[in-house]
C-alpha positions as CSV (number, residue, x, y, z in Angstrom):
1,X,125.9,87.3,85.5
2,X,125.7,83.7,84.4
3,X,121.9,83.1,83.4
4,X,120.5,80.0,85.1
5,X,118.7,77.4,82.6
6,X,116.7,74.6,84.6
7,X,116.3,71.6,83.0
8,X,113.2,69.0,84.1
9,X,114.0,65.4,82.9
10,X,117.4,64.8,81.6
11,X,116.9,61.8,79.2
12,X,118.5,61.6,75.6
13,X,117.1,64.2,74.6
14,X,117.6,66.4,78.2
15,X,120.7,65.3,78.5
16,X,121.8,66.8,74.7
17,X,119.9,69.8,75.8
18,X,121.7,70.7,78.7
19,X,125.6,69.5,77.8
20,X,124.8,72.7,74.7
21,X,123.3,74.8,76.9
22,X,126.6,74.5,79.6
23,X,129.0,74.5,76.6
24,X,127.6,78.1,75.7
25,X,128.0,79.3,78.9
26,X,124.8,78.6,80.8
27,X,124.4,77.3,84.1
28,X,122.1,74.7,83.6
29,X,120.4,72.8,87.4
30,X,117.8,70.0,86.6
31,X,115.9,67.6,88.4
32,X,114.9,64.0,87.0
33,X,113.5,60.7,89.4
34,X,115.9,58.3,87.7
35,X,119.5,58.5,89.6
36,X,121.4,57.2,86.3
37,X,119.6,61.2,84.8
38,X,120.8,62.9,87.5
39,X,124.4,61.3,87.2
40,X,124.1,62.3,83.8
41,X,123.6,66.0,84.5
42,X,126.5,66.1,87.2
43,X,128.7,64.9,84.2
44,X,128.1,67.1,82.0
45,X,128.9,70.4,84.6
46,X,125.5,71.1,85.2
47,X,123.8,70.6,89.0
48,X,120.7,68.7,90.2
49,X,118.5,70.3,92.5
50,X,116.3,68.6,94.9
51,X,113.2,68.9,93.4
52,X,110.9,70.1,90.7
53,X,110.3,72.9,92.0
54,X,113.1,74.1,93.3
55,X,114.5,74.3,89.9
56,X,111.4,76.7,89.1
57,X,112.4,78.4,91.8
58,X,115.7,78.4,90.6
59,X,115.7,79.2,87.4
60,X,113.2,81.9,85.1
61,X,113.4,79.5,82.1
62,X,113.3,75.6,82.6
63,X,112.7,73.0,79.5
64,X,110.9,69.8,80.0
65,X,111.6,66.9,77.6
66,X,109.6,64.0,78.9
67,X,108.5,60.8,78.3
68,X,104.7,61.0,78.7
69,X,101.1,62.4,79.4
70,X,101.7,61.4,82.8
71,X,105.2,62.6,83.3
72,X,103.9,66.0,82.5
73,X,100.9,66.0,84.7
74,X,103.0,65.0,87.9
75,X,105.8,67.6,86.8
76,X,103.2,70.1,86.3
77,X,100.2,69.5,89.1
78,X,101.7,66.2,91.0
79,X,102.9,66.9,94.7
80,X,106.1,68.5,94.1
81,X,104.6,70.3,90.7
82,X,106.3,73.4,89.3
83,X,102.9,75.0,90.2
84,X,103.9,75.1,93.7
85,X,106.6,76.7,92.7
86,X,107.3,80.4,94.9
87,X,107.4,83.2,92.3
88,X,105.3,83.8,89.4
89,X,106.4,84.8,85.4
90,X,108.5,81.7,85.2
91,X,108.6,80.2,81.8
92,X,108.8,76.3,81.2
93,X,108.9,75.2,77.6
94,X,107.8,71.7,77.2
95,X,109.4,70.1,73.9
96,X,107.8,66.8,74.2
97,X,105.7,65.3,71.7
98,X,102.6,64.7,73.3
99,X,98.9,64.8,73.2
100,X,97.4,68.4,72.8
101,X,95.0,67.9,75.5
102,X,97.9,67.3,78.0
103,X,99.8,70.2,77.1
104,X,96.7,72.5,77.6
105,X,95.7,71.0,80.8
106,X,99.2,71.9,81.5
107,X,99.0,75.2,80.4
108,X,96.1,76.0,82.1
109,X,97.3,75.0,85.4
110,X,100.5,77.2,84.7
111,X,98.2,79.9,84.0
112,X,96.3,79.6,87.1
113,X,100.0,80.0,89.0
114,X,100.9,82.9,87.1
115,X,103.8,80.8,85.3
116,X,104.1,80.7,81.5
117,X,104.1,77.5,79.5
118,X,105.4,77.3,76.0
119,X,104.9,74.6,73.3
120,X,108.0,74.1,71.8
121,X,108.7,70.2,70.3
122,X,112.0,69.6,68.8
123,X,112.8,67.9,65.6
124,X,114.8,66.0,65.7
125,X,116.7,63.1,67.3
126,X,118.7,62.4,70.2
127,X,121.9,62.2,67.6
128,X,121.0,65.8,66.4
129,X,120.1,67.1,69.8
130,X,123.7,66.1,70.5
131,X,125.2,68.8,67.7
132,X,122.5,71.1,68.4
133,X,121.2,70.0,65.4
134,X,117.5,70.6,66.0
135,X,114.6,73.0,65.1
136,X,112.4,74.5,67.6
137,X,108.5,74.7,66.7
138,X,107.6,77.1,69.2
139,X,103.7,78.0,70.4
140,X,102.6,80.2,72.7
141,X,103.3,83.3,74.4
142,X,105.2,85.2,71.6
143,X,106.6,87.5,74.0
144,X,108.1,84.6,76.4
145,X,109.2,82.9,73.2
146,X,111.8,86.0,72.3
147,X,112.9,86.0,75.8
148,X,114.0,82.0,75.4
149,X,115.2,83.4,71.9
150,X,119.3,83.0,73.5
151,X,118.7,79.5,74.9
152,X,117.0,78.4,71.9
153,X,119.9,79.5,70.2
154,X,122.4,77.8,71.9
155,X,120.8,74.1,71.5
156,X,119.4,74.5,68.1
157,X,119.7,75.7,64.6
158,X,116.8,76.9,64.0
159,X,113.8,78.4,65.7
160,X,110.4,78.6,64.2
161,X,107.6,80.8,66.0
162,X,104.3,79.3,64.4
163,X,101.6,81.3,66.5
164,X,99.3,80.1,69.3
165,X,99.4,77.8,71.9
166,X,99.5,74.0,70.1
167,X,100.3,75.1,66.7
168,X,104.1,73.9,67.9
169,X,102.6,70.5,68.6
170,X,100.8,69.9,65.6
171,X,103.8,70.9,63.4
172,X,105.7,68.0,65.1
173,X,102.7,65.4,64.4
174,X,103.2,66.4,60.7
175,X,107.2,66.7,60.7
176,X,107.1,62.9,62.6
177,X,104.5,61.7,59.7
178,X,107.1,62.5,57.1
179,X,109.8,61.1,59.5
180,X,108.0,57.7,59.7
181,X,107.5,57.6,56.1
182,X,111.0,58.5,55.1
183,X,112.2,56.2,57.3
184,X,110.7,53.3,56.3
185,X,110.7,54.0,52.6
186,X,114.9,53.9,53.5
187,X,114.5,50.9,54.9
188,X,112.7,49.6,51.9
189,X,115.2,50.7,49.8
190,X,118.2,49.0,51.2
191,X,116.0,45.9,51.3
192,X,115.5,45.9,47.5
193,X,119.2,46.5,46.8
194,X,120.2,43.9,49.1
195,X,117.9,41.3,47.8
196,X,119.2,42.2,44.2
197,X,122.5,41.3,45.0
198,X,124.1,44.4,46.1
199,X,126.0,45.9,48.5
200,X,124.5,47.9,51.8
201,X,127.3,50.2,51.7
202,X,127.4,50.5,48.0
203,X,123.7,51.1,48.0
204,X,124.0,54.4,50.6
205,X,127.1,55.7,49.2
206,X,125.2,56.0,45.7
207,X,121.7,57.1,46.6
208,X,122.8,59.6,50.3
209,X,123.7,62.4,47.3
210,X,121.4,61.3,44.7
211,X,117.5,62.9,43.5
212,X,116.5,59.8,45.9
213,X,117.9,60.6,48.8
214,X,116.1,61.8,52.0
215,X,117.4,63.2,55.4
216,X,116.5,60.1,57.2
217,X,118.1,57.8,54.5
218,X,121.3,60.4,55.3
219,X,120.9,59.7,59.2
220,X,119.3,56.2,59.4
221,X,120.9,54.3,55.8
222,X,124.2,53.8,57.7
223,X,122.8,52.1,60.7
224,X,120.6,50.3,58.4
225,X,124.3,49.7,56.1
226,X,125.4,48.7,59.5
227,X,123.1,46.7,60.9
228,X,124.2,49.1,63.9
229,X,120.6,49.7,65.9
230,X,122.1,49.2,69.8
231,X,122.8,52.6,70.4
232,X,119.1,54.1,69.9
233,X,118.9,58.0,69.2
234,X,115.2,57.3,68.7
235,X,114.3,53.8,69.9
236,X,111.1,51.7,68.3
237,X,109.0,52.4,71.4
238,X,109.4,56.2,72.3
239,X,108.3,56.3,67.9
240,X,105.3,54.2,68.8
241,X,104.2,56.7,71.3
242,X,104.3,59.6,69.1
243,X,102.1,57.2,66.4
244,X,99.6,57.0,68.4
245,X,99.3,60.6,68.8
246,X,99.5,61.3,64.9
247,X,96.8,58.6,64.1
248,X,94.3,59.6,66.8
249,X,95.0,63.5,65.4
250,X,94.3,62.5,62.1
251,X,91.2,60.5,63.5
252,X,89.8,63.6,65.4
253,X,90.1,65.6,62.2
254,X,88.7,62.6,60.1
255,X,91.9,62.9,57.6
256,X,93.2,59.1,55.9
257,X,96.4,58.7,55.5
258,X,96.9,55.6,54.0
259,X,101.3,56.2,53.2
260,X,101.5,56.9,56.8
261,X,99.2,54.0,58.1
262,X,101.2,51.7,55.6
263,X,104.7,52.7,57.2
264,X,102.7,52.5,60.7
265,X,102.9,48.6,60.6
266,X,106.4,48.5,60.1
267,X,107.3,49.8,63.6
268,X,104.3,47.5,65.4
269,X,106.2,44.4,63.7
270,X,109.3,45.6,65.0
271,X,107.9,46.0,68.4
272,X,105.6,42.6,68.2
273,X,109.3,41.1,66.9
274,X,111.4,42.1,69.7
275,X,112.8,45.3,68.3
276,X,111.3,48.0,70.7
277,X,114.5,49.0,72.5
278,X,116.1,49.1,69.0
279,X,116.9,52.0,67.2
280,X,114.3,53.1,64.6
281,X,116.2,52.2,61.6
282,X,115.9,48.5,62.6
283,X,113.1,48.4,60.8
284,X,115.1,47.7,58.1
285,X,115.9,43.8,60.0
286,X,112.5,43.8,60.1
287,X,111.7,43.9,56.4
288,X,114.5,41.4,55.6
289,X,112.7,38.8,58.5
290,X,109.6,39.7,57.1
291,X,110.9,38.8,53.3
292,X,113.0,35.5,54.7
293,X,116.3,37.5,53.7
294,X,119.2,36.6,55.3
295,X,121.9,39.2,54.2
296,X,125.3,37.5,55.3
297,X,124.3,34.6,53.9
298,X,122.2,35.0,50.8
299,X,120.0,32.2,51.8
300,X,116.1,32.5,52.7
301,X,115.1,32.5,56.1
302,X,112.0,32.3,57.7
303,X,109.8,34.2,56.3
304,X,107.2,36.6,58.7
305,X,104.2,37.7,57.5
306,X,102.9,41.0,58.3
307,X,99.8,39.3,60.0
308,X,101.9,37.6,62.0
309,X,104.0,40.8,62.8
């Protein structure tokens, strides 16, 4: 019999989720507020259920890729919760990237329904979630997290059990620092090239399988080549959401990070400059705004200041 996978906001990231889950032979049902989501799902082969919790009801395991602190609160305890949900032993694994103190009021509340919530972030983005190109940091119940072991499977390359409830979590704050880092130190690079007179494309072709290279110069140095940032696996705005969380972590455990908190101002300009829709490689037009570079040109714009930004 066809296991059922339920699927509980089907965004970039859902919506990857779910077309690997189908294509390995899952029947994946999902619920999401937006209609454009639930389109989505229909698409894809999978079916959209009325409700939250009828796809708990539905469904033994369910993922949850969502947005916010909020969005989990009303998917867990708002007035069509999964709490509510009939049945109890159901396991929801939330990969969101999100504050700890939402995921364990979630948990609790799970707890108190006799349902099982796992913490299970992805890395990753939305362009790897579409290959199944992602590694699972999973928390929590160890037992539940084997029994998810063939879902896991079928949407990721790797899966890494790290121990108790959270752990998962805080592996993603510290997988997302070195992200944000990378990411703009690629950006930076291609800037410094460019400005020297040479070529974008010539600049990633030598250093993508070079000692310098990075995975996110790999991913991000051709839409930075390309100045192609329209079609956002990981947009400005969603990243600003998950810097907040890493700074106020490192706060709470009084730990300076002065690379990270450098690379940190890169994504406010881009968001103070118009950017925040853009992919997360447009950083990289915001350096060159911010040095007066005009790349097609060769002349100097306007230059921004970072206080200004």
């Amino acid at each position: 019999m066809t296991e059922i996978i339920g699927m509980l906001g089907i965004g970039i990231m859902g919506s990857a989720m779910a077309r690997n889950l189908i294509k390995a032979g899952f029947a994946v049902v999902g619920y999401d507020p937006v209609p454009v989501a639930r389109d989505r799902l229909v698409d894809l082969g999978g079916k959209v259920l009325s409700s939250l919790k009828d796809v708990m009801e539905t469904a033994a395991i369910s993922f949850a890729s969502l947005p916010s602190a909020a969005a989990l609160a009303e998917v867990v305890e708002g007035p069509a919760g999964v709490v509510g949900a009939r049945g109890s032993g159901q396991i929801l694994i939330e990969c969101s990237t999100l504050p700890l103190s939402a995921k364990r009021a979630a948990l609790a509340a799970m707890a108190g329904a006799g349902k099982i919530l796992l913490d299970c972030p992805v890395s990753g983005t939305g362009a790897q979630a579409a290959t199944g190109d992602l590694v699972i940091l999973g928390s929590g119940d160890e037992q539940a997290f084997a029994r998810c072991g063939p879902a896991f499977a079928a949407m990721s390359r790797r899966q890494v059990y790290l121990g108790r409830f959270g752990t998962g979590s805080i592996m993603k704050y510290i997988a997302n620092h070195l992200v944000t880092i990378h990411n703009a130190a690629a950006a930076e690079a291609m800037l410094l090239g460019m400005k020297a007179g040479i070529d974008p494309g010539l600049i990633y072709d030598t250093l993508a399988d070079s000692a310098a290279t990075s995975r996110m110069f790999q991913m991000r140095g051709p839409l930075m080549r390309d100045e192609n940032y329209d079609n956002p696996t990981a947009t400005i705005r969603t990243h600003l959401k998950d810097l907040a969380i890493i700074s106020g972590f490192a706060a709470e455990l009084e730990c300076t990070l002065p690379v990270y908190a450098a690379a940190e101002q890169l994504y406010r300009a881009g968001d103070e400059l118009g950017f925040a829709a853009r992919d997360t490689a447009s950083i990289c037009a915001v350096l060159e705004r911010m040095n007066g570079f005009d790349r097609h040109s060769g002349a100097e714009a306007p230059t921004v200041s970072s206080s200004q930004s």
